[in-house]
TORKOL-4160 file (C-alpha; in steps of 0.2 Angstrom, whole numbers, padded with zeros to 4 digits, m for minus):
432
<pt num="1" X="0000" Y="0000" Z="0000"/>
<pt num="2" X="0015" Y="0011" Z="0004"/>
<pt num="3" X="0022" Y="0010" Z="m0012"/>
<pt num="4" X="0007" Y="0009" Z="m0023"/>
<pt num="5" X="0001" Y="0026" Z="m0015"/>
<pt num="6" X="0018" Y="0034" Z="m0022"/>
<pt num="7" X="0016" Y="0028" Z="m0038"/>
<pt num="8" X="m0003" Y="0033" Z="m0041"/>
<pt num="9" X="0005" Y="0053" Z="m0034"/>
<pt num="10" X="0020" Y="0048" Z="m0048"/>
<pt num="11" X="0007" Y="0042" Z="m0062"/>
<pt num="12" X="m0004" Y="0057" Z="m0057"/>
<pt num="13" X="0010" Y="0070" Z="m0057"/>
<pt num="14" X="0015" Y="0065" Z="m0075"/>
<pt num="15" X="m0001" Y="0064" Z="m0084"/>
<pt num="16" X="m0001" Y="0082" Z="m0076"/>
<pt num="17" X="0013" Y="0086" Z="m0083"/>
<pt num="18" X="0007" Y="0080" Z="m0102"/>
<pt num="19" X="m0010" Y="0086" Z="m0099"/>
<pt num="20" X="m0008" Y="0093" Z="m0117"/>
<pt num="21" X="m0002" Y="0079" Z="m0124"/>
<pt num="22" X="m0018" Y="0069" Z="m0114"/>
<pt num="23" X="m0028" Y="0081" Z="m0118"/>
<pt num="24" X="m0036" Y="0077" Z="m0104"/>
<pt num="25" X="m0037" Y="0093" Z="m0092"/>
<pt num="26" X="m0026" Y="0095" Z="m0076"/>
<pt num="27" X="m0038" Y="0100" Z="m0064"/>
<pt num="28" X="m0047" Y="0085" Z="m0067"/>
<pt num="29" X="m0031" Y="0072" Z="m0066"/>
<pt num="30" X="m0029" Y="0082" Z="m0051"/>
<pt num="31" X="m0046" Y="0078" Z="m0041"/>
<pt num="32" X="m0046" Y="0061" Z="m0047"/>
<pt num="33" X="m0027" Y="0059" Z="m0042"/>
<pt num="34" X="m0031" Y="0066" Z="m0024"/>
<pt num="35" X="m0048" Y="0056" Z="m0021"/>
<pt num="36" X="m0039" Y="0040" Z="m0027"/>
<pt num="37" X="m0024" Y="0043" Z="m0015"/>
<pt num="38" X="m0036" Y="0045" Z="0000"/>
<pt num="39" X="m0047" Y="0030" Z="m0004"/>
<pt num="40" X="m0030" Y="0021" Z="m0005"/>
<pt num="41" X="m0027" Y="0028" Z="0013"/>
<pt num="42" X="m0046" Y="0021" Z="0019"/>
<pt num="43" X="m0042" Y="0004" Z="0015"/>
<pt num="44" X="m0025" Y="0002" Z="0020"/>
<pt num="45" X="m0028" Y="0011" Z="0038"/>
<pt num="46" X="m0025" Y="m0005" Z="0048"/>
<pt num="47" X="m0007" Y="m0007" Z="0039"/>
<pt num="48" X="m0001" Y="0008" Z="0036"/>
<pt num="49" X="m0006" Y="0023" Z="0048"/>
<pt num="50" X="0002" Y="0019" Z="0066"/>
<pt num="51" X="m0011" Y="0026" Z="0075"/>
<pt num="52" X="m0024" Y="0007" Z="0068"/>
<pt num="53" X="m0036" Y="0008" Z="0084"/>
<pt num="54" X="m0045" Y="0025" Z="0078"/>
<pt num="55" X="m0046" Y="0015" Z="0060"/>
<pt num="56" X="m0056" Y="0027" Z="0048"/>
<pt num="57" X="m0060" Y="0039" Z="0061"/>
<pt num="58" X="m0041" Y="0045" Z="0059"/>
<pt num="59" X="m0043" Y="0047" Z="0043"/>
<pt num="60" X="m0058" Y="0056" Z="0041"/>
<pt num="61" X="m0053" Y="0067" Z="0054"/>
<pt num="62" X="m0036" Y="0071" Z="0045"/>
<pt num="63" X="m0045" Y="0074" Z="0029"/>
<pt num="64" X="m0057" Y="0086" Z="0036"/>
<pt num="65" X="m0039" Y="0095" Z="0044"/>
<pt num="66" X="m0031" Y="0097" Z="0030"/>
<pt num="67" X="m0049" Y="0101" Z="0020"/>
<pt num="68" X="m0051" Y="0116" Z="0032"/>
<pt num="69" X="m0032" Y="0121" Z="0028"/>
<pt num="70" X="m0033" Y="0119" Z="0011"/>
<pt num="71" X="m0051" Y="0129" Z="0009"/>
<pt num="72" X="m0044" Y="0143" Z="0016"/>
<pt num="73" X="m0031" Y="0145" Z="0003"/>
<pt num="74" X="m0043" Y="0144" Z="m0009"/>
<pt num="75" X="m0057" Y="0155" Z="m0002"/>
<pt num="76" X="m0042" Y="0168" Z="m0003"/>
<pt num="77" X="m0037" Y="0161" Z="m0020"/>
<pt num="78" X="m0055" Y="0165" Z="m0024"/>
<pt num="79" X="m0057" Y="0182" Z="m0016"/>
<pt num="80" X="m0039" Y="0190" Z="m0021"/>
<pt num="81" X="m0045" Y="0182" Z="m0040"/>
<pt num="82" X="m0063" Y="0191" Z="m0038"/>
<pt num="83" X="m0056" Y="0207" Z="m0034"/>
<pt num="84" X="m0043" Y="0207" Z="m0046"/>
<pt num="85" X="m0057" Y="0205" Z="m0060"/>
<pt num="86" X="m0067" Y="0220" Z="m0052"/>
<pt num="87" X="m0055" Y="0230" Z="m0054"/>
<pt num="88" X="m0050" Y="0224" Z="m0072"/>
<pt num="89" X="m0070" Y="0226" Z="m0078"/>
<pt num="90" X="m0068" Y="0241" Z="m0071"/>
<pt num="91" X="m0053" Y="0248" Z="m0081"/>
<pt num="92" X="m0044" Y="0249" Z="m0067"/>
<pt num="93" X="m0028" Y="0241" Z="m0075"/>
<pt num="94" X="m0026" Y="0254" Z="m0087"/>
<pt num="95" X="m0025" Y="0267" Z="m0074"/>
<pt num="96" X="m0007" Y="0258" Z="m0071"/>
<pt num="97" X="m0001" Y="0255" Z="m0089"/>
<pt num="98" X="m0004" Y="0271" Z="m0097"/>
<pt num="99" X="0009" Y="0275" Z="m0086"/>
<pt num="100" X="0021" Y="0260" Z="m0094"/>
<pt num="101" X="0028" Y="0272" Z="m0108"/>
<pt num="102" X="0043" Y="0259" Z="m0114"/>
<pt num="103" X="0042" Y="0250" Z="m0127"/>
<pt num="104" X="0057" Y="0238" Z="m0125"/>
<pt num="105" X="0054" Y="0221" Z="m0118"/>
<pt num="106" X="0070" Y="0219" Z="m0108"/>
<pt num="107" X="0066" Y="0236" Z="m0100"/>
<pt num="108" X="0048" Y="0231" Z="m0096"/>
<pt num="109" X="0053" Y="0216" Z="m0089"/>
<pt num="110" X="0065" Y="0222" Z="m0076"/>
<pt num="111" X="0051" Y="0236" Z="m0072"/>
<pt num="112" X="0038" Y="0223" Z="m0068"/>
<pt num="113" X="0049" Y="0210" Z="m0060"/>
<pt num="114" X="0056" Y="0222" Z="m0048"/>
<pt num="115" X="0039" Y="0227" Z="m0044"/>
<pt num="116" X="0035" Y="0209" Z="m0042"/>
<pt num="117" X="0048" Y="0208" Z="m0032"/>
<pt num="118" X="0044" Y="0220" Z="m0017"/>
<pt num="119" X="0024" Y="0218" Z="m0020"/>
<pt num="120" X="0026" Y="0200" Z="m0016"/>
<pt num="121" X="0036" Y="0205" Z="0001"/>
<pt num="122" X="0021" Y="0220" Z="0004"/>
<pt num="123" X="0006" Y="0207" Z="0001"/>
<pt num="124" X="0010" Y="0190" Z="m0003"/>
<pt num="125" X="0018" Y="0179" Z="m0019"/>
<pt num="126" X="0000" Y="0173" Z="m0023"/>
<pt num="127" X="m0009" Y="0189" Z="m0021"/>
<pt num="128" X="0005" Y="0198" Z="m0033"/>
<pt num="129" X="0005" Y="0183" Z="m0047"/>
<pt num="130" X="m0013" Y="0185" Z="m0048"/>
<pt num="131" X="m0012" Y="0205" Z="m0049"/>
<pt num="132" X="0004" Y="0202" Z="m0062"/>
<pt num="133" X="m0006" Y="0191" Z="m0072"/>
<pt num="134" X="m0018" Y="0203" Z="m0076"/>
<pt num="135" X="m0007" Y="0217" Z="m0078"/>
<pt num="136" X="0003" Y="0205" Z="m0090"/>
<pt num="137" X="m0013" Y="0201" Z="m0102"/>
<pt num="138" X="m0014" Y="0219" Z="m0104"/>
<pt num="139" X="0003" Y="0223" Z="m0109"/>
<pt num="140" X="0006" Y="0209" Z="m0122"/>
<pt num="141" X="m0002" Y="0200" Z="m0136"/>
<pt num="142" X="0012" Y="0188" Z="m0142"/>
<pt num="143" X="0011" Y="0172" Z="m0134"/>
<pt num="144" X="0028" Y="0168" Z="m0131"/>
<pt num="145" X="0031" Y="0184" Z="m0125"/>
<pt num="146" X="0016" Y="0183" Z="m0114"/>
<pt num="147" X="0021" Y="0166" Z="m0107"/>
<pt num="148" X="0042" Y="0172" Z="m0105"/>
<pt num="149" X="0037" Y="0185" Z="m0094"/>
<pt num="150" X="0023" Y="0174" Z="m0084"/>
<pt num="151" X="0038" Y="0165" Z="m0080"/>
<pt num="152" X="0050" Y="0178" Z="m0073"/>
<pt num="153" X="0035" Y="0185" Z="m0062"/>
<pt num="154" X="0035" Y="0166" Z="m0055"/>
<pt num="155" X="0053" Y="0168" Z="m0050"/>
<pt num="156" X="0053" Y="0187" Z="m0044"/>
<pt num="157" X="0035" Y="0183" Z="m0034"/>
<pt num="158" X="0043" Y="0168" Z="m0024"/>
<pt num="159" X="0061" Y="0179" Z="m0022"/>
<pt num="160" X="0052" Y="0192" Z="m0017"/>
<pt num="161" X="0042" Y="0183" Z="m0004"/>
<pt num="162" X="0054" Y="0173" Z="0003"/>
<pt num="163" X="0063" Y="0188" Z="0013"/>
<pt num="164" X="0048" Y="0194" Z="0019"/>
<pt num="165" X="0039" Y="0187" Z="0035"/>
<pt num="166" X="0021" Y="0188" Z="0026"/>
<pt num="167" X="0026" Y="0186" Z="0010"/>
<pt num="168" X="0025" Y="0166" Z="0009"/>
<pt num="169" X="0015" Y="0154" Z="0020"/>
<pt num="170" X="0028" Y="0145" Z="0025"/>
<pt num="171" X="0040" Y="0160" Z="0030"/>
<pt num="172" X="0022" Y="0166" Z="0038"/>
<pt num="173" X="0024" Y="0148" Z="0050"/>
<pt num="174" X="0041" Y="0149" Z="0055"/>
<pt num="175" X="0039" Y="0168" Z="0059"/>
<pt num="176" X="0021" Y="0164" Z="0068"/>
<pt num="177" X="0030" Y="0147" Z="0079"/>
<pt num="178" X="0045" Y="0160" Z="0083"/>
<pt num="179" X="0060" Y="0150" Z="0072"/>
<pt num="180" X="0064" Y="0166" Z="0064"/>
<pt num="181" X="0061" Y="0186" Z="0068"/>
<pt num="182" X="0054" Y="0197" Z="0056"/>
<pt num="183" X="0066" Y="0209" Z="0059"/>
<pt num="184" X="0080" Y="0194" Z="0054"/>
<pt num="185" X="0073" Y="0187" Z="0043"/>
<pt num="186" X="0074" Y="0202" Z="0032"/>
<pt num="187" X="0089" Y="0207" Z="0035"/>
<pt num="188" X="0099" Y="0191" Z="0031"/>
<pt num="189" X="0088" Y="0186" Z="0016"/>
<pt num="190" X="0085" Y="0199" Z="0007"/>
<pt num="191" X="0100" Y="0200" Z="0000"/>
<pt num="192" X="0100" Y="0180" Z="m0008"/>
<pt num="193" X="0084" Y="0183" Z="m0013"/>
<pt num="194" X="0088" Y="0197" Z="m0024"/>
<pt num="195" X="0103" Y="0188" Z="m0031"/>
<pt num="196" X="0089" Y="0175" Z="m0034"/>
<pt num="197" X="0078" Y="0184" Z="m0044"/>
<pt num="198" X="0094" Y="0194" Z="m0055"/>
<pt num="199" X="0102" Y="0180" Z="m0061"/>
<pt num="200" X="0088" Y="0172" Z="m0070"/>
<pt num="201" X="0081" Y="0189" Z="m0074"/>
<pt num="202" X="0099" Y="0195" Z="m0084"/>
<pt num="203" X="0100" Y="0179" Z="m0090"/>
<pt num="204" X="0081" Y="0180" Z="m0097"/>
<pt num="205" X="0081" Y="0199" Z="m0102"/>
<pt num="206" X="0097" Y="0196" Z="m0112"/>
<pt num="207" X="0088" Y="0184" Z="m0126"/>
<pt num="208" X="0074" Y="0197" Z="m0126"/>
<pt num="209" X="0076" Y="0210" Z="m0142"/>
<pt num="210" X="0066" Y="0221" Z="m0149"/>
<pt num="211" X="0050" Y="0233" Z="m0149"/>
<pt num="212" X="0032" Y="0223" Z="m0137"/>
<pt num="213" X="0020" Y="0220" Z="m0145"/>
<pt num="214" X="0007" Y="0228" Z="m0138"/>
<pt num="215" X="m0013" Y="0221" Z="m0133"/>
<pt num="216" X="m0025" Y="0232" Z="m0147"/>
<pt num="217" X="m0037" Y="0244" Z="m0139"/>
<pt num="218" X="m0055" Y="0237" Z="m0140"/>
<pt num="219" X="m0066" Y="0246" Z="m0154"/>
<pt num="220" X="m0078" Y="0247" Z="m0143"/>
<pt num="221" X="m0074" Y="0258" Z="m0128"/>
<pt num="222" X="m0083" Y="0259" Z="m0114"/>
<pt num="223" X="m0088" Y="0275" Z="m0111"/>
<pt num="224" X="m0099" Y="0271" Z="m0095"/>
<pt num="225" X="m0082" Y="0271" Z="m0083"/>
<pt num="226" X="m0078" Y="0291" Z="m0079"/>
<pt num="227" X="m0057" Y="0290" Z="m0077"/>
<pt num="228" X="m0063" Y="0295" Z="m0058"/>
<pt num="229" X="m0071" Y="0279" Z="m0054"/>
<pt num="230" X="m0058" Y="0271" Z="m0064"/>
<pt num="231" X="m0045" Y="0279" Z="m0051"/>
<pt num="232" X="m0057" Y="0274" Z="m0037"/>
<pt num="233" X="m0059" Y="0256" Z="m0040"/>
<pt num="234" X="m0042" Y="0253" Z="m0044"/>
<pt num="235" X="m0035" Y="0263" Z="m0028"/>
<pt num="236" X="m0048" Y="0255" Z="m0016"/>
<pt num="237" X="m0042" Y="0237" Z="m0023"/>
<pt num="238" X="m0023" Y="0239" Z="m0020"/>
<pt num="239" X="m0029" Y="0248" Z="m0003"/>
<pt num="240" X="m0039" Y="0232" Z="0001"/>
<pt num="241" X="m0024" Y="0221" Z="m0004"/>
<pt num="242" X="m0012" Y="0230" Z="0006"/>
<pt num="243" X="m0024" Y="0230" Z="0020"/>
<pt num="244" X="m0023" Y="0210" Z="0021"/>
<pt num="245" X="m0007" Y="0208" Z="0030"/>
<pt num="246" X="m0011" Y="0222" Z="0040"/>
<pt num="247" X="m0029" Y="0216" Z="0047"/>
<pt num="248" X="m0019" Y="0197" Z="0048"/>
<pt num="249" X="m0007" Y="0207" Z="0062"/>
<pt num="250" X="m0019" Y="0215" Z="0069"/>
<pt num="251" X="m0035" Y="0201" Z="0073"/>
<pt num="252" X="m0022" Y="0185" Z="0070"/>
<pt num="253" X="m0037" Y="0178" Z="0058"/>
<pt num="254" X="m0031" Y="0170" Z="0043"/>
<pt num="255" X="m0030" Y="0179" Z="0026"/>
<pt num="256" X="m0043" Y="0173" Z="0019"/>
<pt num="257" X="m0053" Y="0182" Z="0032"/>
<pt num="258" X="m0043" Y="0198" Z="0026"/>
<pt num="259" X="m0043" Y="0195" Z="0009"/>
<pt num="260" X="m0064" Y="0193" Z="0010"/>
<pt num="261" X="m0064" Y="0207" Z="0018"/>
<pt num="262" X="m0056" Y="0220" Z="0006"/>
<pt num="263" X="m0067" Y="0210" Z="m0007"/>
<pt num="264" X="m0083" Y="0214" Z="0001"/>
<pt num="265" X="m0078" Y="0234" Z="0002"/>
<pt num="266" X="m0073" Y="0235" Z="m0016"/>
<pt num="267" X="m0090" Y="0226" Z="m0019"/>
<pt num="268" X="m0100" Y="0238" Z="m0008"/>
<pt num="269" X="m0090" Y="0253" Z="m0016"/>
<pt num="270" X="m0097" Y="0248" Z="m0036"/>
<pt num="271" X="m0112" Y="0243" Z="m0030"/>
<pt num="272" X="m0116" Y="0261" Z="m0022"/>
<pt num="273" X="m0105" Y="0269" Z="m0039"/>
<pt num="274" X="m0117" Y="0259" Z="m0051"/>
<pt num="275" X="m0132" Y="0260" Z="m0040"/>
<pt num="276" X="m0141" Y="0277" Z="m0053"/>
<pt num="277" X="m0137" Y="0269" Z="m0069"/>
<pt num="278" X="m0147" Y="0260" Z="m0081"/>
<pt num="279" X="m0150" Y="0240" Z="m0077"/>
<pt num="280" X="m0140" Y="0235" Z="m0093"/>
<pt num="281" X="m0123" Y="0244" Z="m0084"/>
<pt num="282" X="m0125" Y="0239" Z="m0068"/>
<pt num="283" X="m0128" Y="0220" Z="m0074"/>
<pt num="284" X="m0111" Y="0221" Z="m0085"/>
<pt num="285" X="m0101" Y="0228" Z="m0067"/>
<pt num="286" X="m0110" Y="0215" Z="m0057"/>
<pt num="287" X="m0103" Y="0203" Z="m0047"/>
<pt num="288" X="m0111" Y="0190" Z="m0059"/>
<pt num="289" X="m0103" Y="0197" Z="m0072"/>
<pt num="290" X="m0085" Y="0196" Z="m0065"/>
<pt num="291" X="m0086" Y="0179" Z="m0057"/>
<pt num="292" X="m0091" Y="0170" Z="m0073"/>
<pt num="293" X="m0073" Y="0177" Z="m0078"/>
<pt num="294" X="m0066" Y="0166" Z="m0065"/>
<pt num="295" X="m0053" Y="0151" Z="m0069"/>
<pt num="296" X="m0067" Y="0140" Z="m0058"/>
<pt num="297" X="m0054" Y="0123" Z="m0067"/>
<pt num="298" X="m0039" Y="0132" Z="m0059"/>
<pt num="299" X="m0047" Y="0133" Z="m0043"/>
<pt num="300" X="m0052" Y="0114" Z="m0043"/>
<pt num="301" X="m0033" Y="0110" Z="m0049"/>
<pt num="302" X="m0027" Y="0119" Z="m0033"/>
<pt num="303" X="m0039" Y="0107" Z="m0023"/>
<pt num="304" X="m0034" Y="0091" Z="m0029"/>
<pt num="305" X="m0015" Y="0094" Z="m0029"/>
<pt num="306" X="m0016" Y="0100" Z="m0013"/>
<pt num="307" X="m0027" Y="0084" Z="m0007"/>
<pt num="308" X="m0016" Y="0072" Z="m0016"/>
<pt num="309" X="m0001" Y="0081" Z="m0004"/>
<pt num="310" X="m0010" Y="0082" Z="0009"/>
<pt num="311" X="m0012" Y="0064" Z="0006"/>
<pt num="312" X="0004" Y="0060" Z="0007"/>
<pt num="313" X="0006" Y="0069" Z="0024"/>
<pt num="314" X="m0006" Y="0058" Z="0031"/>
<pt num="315" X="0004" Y="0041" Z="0024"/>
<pt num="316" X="0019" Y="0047" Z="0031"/>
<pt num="317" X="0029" Y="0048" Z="0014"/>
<pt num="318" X="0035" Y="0067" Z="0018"/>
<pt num="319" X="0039" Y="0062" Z="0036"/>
<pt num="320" X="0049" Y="0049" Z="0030"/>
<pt num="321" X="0057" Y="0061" Z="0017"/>
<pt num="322" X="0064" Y="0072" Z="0028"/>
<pt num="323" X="0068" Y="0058" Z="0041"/>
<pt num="324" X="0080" Y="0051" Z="0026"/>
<pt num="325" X="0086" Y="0067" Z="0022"/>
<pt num="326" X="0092" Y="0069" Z="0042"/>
<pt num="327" X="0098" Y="0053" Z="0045"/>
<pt num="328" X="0108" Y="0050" Z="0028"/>
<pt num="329" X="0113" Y="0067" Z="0026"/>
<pt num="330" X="0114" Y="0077" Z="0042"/>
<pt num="331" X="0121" Y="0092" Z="0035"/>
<pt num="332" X="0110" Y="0108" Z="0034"/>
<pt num="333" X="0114" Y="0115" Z="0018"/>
<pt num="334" X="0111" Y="0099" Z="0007"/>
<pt num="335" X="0095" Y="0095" Z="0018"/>
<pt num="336" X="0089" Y="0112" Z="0015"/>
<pt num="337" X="0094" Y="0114" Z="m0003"/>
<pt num="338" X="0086" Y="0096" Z="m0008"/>
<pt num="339" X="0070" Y="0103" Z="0004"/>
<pt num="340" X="0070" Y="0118" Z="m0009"/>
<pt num="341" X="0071" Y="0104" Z="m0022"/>
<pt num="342" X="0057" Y="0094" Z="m0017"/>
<pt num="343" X="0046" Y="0108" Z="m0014"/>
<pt num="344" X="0045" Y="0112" Z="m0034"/>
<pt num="345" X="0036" Y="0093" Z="m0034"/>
<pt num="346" X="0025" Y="0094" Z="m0018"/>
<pt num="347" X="0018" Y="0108" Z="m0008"/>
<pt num="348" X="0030" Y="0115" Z="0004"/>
<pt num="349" X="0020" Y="0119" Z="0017"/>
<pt num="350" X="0020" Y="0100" Z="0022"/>
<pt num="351" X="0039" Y="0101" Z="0017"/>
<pt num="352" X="0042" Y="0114" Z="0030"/>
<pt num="353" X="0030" Y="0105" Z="0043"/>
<pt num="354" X="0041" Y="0090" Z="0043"/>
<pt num="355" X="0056" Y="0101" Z="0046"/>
<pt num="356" X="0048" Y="0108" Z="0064"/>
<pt num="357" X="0040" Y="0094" Z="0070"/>
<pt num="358" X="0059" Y="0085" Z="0066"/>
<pt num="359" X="0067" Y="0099" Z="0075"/>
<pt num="360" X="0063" Y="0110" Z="0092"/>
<pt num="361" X="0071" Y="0128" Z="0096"/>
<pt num="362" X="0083" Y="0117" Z="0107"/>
<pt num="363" X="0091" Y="0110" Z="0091"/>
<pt num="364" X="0089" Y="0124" Z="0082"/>
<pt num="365" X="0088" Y="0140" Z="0091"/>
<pt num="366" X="0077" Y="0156" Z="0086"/>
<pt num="367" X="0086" Y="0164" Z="0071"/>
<pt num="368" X="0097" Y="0150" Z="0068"/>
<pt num="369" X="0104" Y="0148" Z="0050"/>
<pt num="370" X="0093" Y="0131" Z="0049"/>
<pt num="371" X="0078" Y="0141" Z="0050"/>
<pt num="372" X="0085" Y="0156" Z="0040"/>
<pt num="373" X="0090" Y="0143" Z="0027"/>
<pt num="374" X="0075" Y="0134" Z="0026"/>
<pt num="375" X="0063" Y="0148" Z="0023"/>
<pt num="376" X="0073" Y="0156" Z="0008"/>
<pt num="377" X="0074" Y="0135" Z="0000"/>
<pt num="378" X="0056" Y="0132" Z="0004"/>
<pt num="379" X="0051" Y="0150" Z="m0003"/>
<pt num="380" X="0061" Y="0150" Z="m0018"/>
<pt num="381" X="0064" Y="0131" Z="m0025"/>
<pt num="382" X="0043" Y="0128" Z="m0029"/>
<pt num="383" X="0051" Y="0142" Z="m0045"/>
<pt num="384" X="0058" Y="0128" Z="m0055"/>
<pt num="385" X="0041" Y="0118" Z="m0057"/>
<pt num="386" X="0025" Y="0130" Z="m0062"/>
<pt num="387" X="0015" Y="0120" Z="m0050"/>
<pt num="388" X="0028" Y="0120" Z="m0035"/>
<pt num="389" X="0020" Y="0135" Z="m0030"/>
<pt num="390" X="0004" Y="0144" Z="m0025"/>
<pt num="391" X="0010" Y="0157" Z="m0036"/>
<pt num="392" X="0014" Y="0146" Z="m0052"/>
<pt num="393" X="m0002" Y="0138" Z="m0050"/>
<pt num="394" X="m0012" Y="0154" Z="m0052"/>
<pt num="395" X="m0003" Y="0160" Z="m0066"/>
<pt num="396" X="m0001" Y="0143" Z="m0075"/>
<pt num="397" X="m0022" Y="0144" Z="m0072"/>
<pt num="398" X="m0024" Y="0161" Z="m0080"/>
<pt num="399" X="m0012" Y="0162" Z="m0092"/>
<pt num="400" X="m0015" Y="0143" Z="m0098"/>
<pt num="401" X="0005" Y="0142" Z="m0099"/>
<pt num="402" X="0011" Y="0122" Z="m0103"/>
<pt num="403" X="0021" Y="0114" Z="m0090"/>
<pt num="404" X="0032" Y="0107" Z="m0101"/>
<pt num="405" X="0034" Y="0125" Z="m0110"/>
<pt num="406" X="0041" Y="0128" Z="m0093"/>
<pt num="407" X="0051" Y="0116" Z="m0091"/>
<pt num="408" X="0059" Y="0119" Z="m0105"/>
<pt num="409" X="0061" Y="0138" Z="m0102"/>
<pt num="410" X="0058" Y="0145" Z="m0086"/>
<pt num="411" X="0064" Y="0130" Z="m0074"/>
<pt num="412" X="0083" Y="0128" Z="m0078"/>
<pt num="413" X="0084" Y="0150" Z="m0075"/>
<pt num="414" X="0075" Y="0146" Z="m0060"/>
<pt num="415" X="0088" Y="0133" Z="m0053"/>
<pt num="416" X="0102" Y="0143" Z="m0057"/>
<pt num="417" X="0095" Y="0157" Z="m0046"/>
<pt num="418" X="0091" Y="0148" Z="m0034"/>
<pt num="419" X="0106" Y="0139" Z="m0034"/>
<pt num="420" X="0117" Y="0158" Z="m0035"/>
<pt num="421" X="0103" Y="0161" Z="m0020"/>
<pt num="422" X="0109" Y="0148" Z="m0009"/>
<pt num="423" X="0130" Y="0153" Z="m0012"/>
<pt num="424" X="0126" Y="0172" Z="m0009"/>
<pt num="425" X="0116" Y="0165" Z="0009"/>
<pt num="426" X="0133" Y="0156" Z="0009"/>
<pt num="427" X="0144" Y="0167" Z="0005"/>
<pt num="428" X="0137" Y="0180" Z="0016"/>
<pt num="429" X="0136" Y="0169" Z="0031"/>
<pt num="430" X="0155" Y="0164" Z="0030"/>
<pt num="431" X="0160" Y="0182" Z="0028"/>
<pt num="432" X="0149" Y="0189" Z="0043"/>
């Protein structure tokens, strides 16, 4: 049973992989990867989970855990997604690009990566991919171009992130069980996490010549947004946005909670905009309107692969993982870099669970290198697979990029910055 769960994850993740090839679509492999997993972990509760005497009852509860987990990534997924489209129905967006005045693609691309960069460390990597994203269909109409791009914002958002105590949910649960100090934590990674963002992004913006391509004004221009209410919506999202980490601080209620929040103003604030104007307006602004422009399959991919991890939690695999990696290693750099590795395949939340629950404050005191080590592997590595992060998922949603497109152009920029990352962290340490 041990085995034949790894292989239906393996078999899963690949058909993933060639979804295009399969034709079949991701977020369905996904679900039906995830449901089989657990259905393996019902009937082989008596042999493989220690804890036999509880028999299903284990397993149901563990499921409903990481269910509860997992829903409020994606109620926030969905929420930061919904206001992101307001605004865009809104015209909001364009408030920001009439103010993009190059025309270069290596230019634009160290503009928006760099803004990527420190949005991700002000909000969080998934909130700023989604933001990017949109941004990003605005700007560009060529394909590859669109999809090049897509892929350095992955990179920049996970870099950016990773020196910043809420800019990644598992920097956000080493500063919240005290293995690191904001203050710290920023400090000593800021630096490898720019490293890991330039490298890839010279490297990238050196193939890139010539004049963009720009998206083609619509013919039909809609004349029903003043610029004011433009400025409004847009300035109340990025408020709302901001306000997330700020109302986390201050009530200590998950994101979600916040991100439903600024939704729910932005909402509130269109509804009383719209609320004098003709029925056919208010009902193309409405919230009807924008949530059939949600990627719902991208939503559902996110749930199964998060299951199928989750699953693997449960089993004990990821335990085991990190176990191996202790007892055959033992070394912190390797352990942390192949941690970094690992969490481009599976979800590094789990990754990072493993690493606590293996190690206390007594091993490993606050601010240790361990902990500084593992949050900038954990936050960065997910780069060199789309779907090993929360912020390549979303992107990989909207934008419809191809995982082996990726593969093929993004990952092997994304391993050499994270690979420069780690020496500068290195480098740094042996010097200070």
């Amino acid at each position: 049973m041990y085995i034949l769960i790894v292989t239906i994850f393996l078999l899963g993740y690949t058909a993933i992989a060639f979804e295009h090839s399969l034709r079949v679509d991701k977020a369905a492999i996904a679900l039906f990867t995830a449901v089989c997993l657990w259905t393996l972990l019902v009937f082989g509760a008596d042999t493989l989970i220690p804890f036999n005497e509880m028999g299903f009852h284990f397993i149901d509860e563990n499921l409903m855990h990481h269910l509860g987990e997992i829903a409020g990534i994606l109620f926030f997924l969905i929420g930061a997604m919904t206001l992101v489209e307001i605004v865009d129905v809104h015209g909001g967006f364009e408030v920001i690009t009439a103010k993009i005045k190059t025309t270069k693609k290596a230019r634009l691309l160290w503009i928006l990566s760099i803004l990527t960069f420190f949005m991700s460390a002000a909000l969080d990597n998934l909130t700023t991919s989604i933001i990017m994203a949109a941004l990003l269909r605005k700007l560009l109409s060529d394909k590859k171009d669109l999809w090049l791009f897509a892929g350095m914002i992955i990179i920049a958002a996970n870099a950016g992130g990773a020196w910043s105590p809420i800019g990644d949910v598992t920097t956000i649960m080493l500063w919240i069980g005290e293995q690191v100090t904001a203050s710290n934590i920023v400090l000593k990674l800021f630096i490898p996490s720019l490293v890991c963002m330039l490298v890839p992004l010279a490297l990238i913006s050196s193939k890139l010549k010539g004049e963009l391509t720009k998206v083609k004004a619509s013919k039909n221009v809609n004349t029903s947004i003043t610029e004011k209410e433009k400025k409004v919506v847009i300035y109340t999202g990025i408020g709302a946005l901001l306000f997330v980490p700020v109302f986390k601080t201050i009530t200590h209620l998950p994101p979600f909670m916040g991100i439903l929040l600024g939704l729910s103003v932005v909402w509130i604030t269109t509804e009383i905009m719209h609320r004098g104007k003709e029925d056919d307006i208010k009902r193309e602004f409405s919230i009807v309107a924008v949530l059939s422009k949600i990627d719902t399959p991208s939503i559902l991919f996110f749930l199964g692969i998060l299951l199928a991890v989750s699953a693997l939690q449960v089993s004990g695999h990821l335990t085991d993982l990190a176990s191996l990696l202790d007892n055959k290693i033992g070394n912190i750099w390797v352990i942390n870099s192949l941690i970094g590795i690992f969490s481009s395949v599976v979800d590094n939340v789990p990754l990072v669970a493993g690493a606590i629950g293996m190690y206390d404050l007594d091993t490993y005191p606050q601010d240790h290198i361990f902990w500084e080590l593992l949050a900038f592997c954990a936050g960065t590595g997910g780069s060199i697979l789309i779907i090993g992060s929360a912020a390549g998922v979303a992107i990989m949603g909207t934008l419809k990029i191809n995982f082996i497109w990726y593969v093929k152009h993004i990952s092997m920029y994304a391993l050499t910055g994270y690979v420069a990352g780690i020496l500068t962290f290195l480098l740094i340490n042996i010097l200070f």
